[in-house]
TORROVO-152802 format. One line per 5 residues: their letters; for each residue x, y, z of N, C-alpha, C. Coordinates in Angstrom, 3 decimals, m for minus. Example, Ala and Ser with C-alpha at 12.3 -4.5 7.8 and 13.67 -1.06 7.14 Angstrom:
BEGIN
AS = 13.190,m5.690,7.800,12.300,m4.500,7.800,13.200,m3.300,7.800  12.850,m2.250,7.080,13.670,m1.060,7.140,12.900,0.030,7.870 $
***
This chain:
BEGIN
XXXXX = 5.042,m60.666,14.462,4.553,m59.732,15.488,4.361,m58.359,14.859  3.087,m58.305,15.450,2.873,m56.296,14.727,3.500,m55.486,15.263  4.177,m54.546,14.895,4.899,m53.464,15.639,3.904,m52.229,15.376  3.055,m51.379,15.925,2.427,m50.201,16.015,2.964,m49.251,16.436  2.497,m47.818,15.446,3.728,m46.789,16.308,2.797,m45.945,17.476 $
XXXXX = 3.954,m45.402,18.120,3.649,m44.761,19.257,2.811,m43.894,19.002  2.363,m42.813,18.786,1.953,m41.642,18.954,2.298,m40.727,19.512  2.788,m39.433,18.229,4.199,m38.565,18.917,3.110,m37.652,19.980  3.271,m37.344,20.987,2.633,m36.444,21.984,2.423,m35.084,20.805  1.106,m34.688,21.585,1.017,m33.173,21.180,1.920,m32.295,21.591 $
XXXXX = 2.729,m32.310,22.988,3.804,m31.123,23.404,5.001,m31.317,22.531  5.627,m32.603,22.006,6.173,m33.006,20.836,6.325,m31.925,19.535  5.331,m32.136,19.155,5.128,m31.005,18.050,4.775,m29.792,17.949  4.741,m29.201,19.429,3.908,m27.918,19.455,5.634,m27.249,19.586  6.369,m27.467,20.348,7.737,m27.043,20.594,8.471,m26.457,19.365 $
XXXXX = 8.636,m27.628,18.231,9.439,m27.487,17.187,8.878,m25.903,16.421  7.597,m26.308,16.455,6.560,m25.427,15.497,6.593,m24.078,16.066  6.130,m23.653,17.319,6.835,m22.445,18.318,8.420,m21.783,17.521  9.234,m23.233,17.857,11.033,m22.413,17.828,10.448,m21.702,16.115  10.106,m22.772,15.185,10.232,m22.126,14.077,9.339,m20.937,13.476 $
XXXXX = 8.468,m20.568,14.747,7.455,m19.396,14.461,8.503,m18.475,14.726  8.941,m18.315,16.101,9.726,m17.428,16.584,10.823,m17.122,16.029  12.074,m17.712,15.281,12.832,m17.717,14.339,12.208,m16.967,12.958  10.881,m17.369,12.276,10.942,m16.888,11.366,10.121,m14.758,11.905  9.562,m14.951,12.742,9.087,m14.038,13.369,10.114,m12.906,13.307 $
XXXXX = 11.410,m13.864,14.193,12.300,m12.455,14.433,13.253,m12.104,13.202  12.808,m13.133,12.178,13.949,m12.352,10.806,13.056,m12.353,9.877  11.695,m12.167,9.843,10.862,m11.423,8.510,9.930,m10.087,9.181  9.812,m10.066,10.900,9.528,m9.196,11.126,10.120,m7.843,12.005  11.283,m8.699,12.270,12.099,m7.611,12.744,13.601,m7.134,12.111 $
XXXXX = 14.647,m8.232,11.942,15.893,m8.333,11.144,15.599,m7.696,9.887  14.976,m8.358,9.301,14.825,m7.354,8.094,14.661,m6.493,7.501  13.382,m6.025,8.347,12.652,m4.326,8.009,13.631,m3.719,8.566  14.485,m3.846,9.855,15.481,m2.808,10.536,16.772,m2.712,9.344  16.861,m3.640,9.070,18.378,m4.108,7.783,17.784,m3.274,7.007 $
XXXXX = 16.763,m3.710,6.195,16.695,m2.999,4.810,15.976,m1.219,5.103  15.814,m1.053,6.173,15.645,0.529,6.554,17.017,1.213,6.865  17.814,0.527,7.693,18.566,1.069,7.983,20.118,0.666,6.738  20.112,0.517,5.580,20.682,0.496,4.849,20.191,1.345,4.213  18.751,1.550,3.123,18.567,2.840,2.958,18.480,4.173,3.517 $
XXXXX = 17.961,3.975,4.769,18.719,5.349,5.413,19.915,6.174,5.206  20.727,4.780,4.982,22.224,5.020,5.146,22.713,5.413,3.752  22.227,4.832,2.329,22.666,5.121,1.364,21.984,5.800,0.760  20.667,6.171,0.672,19.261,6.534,0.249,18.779,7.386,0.976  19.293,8.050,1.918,18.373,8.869,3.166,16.673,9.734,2.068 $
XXXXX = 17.651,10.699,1.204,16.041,11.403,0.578,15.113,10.299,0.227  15.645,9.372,m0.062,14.418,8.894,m0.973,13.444,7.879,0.028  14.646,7.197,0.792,13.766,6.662,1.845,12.840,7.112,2.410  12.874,8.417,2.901,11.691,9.662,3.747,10.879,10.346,2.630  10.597,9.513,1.285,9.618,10.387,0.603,10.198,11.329,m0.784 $
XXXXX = 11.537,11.685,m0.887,11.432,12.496,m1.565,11.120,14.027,m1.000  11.230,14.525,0.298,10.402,15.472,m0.066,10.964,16.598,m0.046  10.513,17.607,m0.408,10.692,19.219,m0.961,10.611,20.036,0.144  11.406,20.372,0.929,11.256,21.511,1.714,12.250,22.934,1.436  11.709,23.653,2.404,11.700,25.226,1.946,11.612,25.944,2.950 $
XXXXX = 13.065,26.797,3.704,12.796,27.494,4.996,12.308,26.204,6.138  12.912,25.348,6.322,12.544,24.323,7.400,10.945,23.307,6.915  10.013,23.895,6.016,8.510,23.027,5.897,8.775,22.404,4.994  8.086,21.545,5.226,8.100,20.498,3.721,6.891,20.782,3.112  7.025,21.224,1.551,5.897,21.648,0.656,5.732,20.720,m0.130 $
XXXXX = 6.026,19.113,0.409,5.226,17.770,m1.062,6.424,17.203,m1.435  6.082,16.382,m2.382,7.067,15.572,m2.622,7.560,15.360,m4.073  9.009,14.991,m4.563,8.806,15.083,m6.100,8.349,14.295,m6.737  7.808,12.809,m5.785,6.969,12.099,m6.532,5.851,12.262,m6.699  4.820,12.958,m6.073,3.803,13.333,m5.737,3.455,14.420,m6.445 $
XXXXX = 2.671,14.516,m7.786,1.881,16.124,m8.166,1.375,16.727,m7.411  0.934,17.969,m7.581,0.264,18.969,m6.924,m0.923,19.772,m7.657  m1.942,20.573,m7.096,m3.126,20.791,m8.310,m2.233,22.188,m8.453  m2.094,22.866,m9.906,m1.787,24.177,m9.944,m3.108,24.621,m11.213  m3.760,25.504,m10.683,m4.454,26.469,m11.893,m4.402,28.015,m11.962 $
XXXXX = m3.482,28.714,m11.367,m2.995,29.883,m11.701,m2.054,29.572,m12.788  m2.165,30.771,m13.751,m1.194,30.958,m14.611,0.036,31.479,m15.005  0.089,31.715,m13.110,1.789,32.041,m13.359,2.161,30.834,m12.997  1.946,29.330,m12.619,2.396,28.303,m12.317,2.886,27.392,m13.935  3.337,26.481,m13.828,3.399,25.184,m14.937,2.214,24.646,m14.193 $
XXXXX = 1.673,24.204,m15.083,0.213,23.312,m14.724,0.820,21.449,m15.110  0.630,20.552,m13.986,0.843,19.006,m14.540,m0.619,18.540,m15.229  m0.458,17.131,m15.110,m1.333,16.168,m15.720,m2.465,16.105,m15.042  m3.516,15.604,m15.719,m4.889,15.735,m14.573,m4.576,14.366,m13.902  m5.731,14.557,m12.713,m5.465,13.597,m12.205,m7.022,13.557,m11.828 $
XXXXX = m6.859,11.809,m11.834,m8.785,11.561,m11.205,m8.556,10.881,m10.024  m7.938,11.168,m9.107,m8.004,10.397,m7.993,m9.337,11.210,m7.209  m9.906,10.490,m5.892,m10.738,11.359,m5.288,m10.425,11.151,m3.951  m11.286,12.110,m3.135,m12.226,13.628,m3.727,m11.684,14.175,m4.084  m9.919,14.579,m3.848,m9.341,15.786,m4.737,m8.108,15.139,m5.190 $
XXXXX = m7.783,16.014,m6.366,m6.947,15.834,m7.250,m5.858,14.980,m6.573  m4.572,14.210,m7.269,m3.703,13.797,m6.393,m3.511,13.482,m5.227  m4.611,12.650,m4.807,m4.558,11.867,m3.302,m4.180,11.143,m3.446  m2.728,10.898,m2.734,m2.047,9.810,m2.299,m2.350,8.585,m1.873  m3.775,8.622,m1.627,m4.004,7.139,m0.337,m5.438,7.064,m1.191 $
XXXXX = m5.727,7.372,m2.952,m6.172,6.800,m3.369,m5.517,6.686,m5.175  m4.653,6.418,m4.847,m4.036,6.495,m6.473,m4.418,5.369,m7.448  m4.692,6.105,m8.533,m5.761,4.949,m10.010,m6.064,6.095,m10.576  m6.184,5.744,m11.680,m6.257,6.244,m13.090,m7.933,6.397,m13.269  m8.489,7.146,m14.440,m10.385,7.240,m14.221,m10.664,5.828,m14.958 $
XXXXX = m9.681,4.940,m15.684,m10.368,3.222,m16.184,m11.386,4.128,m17.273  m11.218,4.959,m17.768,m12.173,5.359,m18.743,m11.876,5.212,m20.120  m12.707,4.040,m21.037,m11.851,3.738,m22.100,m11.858,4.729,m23.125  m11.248,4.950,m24.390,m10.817,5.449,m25.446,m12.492,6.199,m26.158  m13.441,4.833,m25.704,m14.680,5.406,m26.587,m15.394,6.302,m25.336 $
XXXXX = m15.670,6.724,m24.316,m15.875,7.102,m23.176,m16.240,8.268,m23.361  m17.309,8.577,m23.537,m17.729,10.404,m23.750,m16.887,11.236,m22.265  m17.098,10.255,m21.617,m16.372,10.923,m20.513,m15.064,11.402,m20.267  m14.291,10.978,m21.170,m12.667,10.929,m21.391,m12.518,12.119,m22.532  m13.078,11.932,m23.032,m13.556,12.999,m24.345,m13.706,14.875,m23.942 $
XXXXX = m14.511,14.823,m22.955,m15.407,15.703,m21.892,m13.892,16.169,m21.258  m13.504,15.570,m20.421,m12.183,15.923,m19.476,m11.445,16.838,m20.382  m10.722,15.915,m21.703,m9.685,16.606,m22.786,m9.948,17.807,m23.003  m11.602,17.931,m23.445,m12.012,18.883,m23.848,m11.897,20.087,m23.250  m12.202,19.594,m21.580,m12.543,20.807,m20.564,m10.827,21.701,m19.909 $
XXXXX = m9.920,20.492,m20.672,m8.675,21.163,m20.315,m8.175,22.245,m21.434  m8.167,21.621,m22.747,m7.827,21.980,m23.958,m8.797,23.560,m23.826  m9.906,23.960,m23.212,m10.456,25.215,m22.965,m9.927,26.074,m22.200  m9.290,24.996,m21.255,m8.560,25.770,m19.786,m7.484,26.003,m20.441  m6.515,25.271,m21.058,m5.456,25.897,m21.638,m5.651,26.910,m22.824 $
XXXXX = m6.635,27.143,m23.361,m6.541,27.738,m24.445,m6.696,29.770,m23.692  m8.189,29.642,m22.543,m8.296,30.468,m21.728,m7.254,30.951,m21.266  m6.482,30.326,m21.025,m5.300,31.176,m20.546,m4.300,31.347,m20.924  m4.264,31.489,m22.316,m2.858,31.746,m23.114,m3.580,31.936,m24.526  m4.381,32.528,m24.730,m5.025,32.785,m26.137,m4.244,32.769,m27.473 $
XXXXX = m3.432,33.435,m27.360,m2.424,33.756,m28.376,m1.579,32.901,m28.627  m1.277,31.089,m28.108,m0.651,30.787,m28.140,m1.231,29.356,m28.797  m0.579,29.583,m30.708,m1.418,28.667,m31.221,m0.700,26.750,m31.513  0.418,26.512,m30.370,1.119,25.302,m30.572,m0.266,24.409,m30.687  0.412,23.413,m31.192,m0.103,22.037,m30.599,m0.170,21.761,m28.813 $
XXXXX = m1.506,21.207,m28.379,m1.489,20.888,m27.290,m0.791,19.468,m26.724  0.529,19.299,m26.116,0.641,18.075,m25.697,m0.224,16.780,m25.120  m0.328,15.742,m25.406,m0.791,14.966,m25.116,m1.616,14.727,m23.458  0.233,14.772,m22.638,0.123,14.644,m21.160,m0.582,15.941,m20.476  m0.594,16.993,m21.199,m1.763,18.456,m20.636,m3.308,18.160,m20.808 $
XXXXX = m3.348,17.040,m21.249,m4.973,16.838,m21.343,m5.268,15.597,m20.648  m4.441,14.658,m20.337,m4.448,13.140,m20.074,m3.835,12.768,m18.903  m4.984,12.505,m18.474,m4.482,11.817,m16.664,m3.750,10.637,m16.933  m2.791,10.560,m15.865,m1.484,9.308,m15.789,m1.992,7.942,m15.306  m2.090,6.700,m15.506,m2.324,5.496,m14.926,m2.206,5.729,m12.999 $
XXXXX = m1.406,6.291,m11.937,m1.638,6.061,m10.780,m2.478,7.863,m10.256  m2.684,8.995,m10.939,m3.067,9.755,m10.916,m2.372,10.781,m10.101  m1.006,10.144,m9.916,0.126,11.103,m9.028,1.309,11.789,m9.762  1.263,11.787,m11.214,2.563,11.774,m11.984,2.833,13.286,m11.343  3.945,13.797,m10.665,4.814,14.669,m10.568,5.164,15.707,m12.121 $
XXXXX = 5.515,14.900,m12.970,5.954,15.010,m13.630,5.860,15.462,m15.181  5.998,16.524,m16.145,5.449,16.499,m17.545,6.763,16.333,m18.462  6.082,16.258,m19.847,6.936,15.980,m20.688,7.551,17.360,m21.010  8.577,17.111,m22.083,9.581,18.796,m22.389,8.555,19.193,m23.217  7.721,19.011,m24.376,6.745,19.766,m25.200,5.849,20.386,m24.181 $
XXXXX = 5.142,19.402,m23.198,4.017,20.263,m22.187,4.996,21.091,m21.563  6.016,21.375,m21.032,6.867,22.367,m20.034,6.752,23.393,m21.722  7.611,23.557,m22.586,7.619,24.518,m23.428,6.736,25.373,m24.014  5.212,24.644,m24.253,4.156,25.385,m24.744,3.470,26.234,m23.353  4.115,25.846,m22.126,3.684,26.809,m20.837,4.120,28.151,m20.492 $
XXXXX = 5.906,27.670,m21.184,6.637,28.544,m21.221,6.017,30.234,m21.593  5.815,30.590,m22.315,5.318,32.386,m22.424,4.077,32.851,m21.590  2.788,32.252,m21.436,2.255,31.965,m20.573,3.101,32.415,m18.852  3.515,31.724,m18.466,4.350,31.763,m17.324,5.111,33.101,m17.057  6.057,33.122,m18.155,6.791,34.488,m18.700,5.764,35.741,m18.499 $
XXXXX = 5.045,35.380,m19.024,4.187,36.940,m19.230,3.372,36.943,m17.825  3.142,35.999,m16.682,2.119,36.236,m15.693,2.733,36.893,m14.783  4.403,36.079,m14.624,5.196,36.371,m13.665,6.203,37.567,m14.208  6.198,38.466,m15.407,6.527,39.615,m15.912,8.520,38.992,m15.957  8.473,37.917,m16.505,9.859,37.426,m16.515,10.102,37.081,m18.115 $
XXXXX = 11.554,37.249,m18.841,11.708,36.967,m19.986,11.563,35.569,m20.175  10.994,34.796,m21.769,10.764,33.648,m21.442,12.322,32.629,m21.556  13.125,33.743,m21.691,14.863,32.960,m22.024,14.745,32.797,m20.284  14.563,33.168,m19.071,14.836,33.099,m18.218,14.311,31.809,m17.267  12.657,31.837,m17.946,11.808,30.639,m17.792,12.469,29.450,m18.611 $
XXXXX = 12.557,29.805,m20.012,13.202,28.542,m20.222,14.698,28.014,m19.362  15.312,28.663,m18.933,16.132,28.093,m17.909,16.432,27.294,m16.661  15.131,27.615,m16.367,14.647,27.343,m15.025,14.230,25.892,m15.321  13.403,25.516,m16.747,12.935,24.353,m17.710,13.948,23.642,m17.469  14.796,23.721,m17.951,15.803,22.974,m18.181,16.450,22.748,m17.055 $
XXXXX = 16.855,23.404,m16.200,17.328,23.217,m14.699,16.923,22.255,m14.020  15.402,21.773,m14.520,14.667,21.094,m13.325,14.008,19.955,m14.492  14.749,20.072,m15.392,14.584,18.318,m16.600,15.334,17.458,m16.076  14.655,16.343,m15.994,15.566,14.990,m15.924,15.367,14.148,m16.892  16.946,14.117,m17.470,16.966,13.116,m18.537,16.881,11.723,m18.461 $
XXXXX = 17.251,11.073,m19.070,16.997,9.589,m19.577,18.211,8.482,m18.096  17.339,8.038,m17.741,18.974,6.955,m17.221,19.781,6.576,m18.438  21.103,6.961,m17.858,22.018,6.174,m19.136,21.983,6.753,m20.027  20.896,7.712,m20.392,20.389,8.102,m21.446,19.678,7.306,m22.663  19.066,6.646,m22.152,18.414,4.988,m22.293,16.862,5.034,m22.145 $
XXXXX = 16.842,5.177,m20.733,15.554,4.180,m19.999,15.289,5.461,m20.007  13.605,5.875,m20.717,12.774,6.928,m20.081,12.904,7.975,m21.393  12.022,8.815,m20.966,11.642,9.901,m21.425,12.458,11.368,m21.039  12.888,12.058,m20.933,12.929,13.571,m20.215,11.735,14.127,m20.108  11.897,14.356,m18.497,10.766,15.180,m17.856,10.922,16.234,m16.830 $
XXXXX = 9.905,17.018,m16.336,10.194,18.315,m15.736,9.285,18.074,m14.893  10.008,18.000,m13.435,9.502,18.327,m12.007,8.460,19.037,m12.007  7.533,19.601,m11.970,6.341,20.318,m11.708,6.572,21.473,m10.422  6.095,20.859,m9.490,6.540,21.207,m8.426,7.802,21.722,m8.022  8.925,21.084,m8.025,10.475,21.627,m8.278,10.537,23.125,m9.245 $
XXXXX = 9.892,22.723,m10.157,9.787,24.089,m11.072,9.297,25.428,m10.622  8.130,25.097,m10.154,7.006,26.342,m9.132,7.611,26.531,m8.269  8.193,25.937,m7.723,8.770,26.519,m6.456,10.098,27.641,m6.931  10.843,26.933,m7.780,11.676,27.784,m8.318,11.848,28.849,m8.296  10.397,29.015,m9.208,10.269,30.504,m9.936,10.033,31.054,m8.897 $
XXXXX = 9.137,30.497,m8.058,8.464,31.355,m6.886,9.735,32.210,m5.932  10.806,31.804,m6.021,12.178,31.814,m5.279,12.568,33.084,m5.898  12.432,33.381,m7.595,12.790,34.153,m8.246,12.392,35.825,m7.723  10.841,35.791,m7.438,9.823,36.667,m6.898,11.052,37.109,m5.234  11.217,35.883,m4.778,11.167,36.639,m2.791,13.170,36.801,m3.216 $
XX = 13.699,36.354,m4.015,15.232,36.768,m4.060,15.338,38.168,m4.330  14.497,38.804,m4.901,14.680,40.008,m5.437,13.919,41.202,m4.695 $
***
């Protein structure tokens, strides 16, 4: 005798499939994001909200986030090609412009003028990262050679000794994890603001 099987009903299988939407629903779209927010909140609060920099109650940016500076009483960061303007957040990428690229060439060039314009007398070597946009076009951040060759420059705009600027350098370097992982680098932003502090304290 043939035995044939039943045929499980469609309300059968629609049930199971439901519980397990709703189950996974309420712990990948709700349990979790609340857990893992509200744990960094809790241990992480700055960093969770951005990082950001405020001053007298406003928030002036973030320390992950560069900023455009071309006055020369500022530290100037890395270029950046995001568009339309410099360091946009909600389009971060690098210009993809390769090595042979007249166009990459052109940029270096047009900085290496800008820096030279405004510090004439000052015959270092130009750092690398003062001419060269960063892979996400947001780097915050420069190396200790680009912070030092800014140094007199800065000194002389803002009528401050450069032992005083270099202090401020160093104040706002972050070294290596561990002293390991990374480079030492200098806040940009953290820095400008600094000095700027120096000006309204007095």
């Amino acid at each position: 005798m043939n035995m044939q099987e039943k045929p499980v009903p469609q309300a059968g299988l629609l049930r199971p499939a439901l519980v397990v939407f709703a189950i996974l629903a309420i712990v990948t779209g709700l349990a979790y994001p609340y857990a893992t927010t509200g744990v960094s909140q809790l241990l992480f609060p700055r960093e969770a909200n951005g990082s950001l920099i405020e001053q007298d109650g406003r928030v002036l940016g973030s320390s992950l986030i560069g900023q455009q500076f071309s006055s020369p009483k500022y530290f100037w960061g890395r270029l950046s090609a995001t568009a339309p303007m410099p360091y946009n957040a909600s389009a971060s990428g690098g210009s993809n412009l390769g090595p042979r690229n007249p166009a990459l060439a052109d940029a270096a060039k047009a900085r290496i003028e800008a820096l030279r314009a405004a510090d004439p007398g000052n015959t270092k070597p130009i750092p690398v990262d003062l001419v060269s946009a960063s892979g996400s076009g947001l780097d915050p951040d420069i190396g200790i050679a680009a912070a030092d060759y800014q140094i007199e420059r800065v000194a002389r705009a803002r009528n401050l000794s450069t032992l005083e600027v270099a202090r401020r350098v160093e104040a706002h370097t972050r070294r290596p994890f561990f002293g390991l992982l990374g480079e030492p680098v200098v806040n940009v932003l953290a820095l400008n603001l600094d000095l700027d502090g120096i000006k309204a304290s007095r």
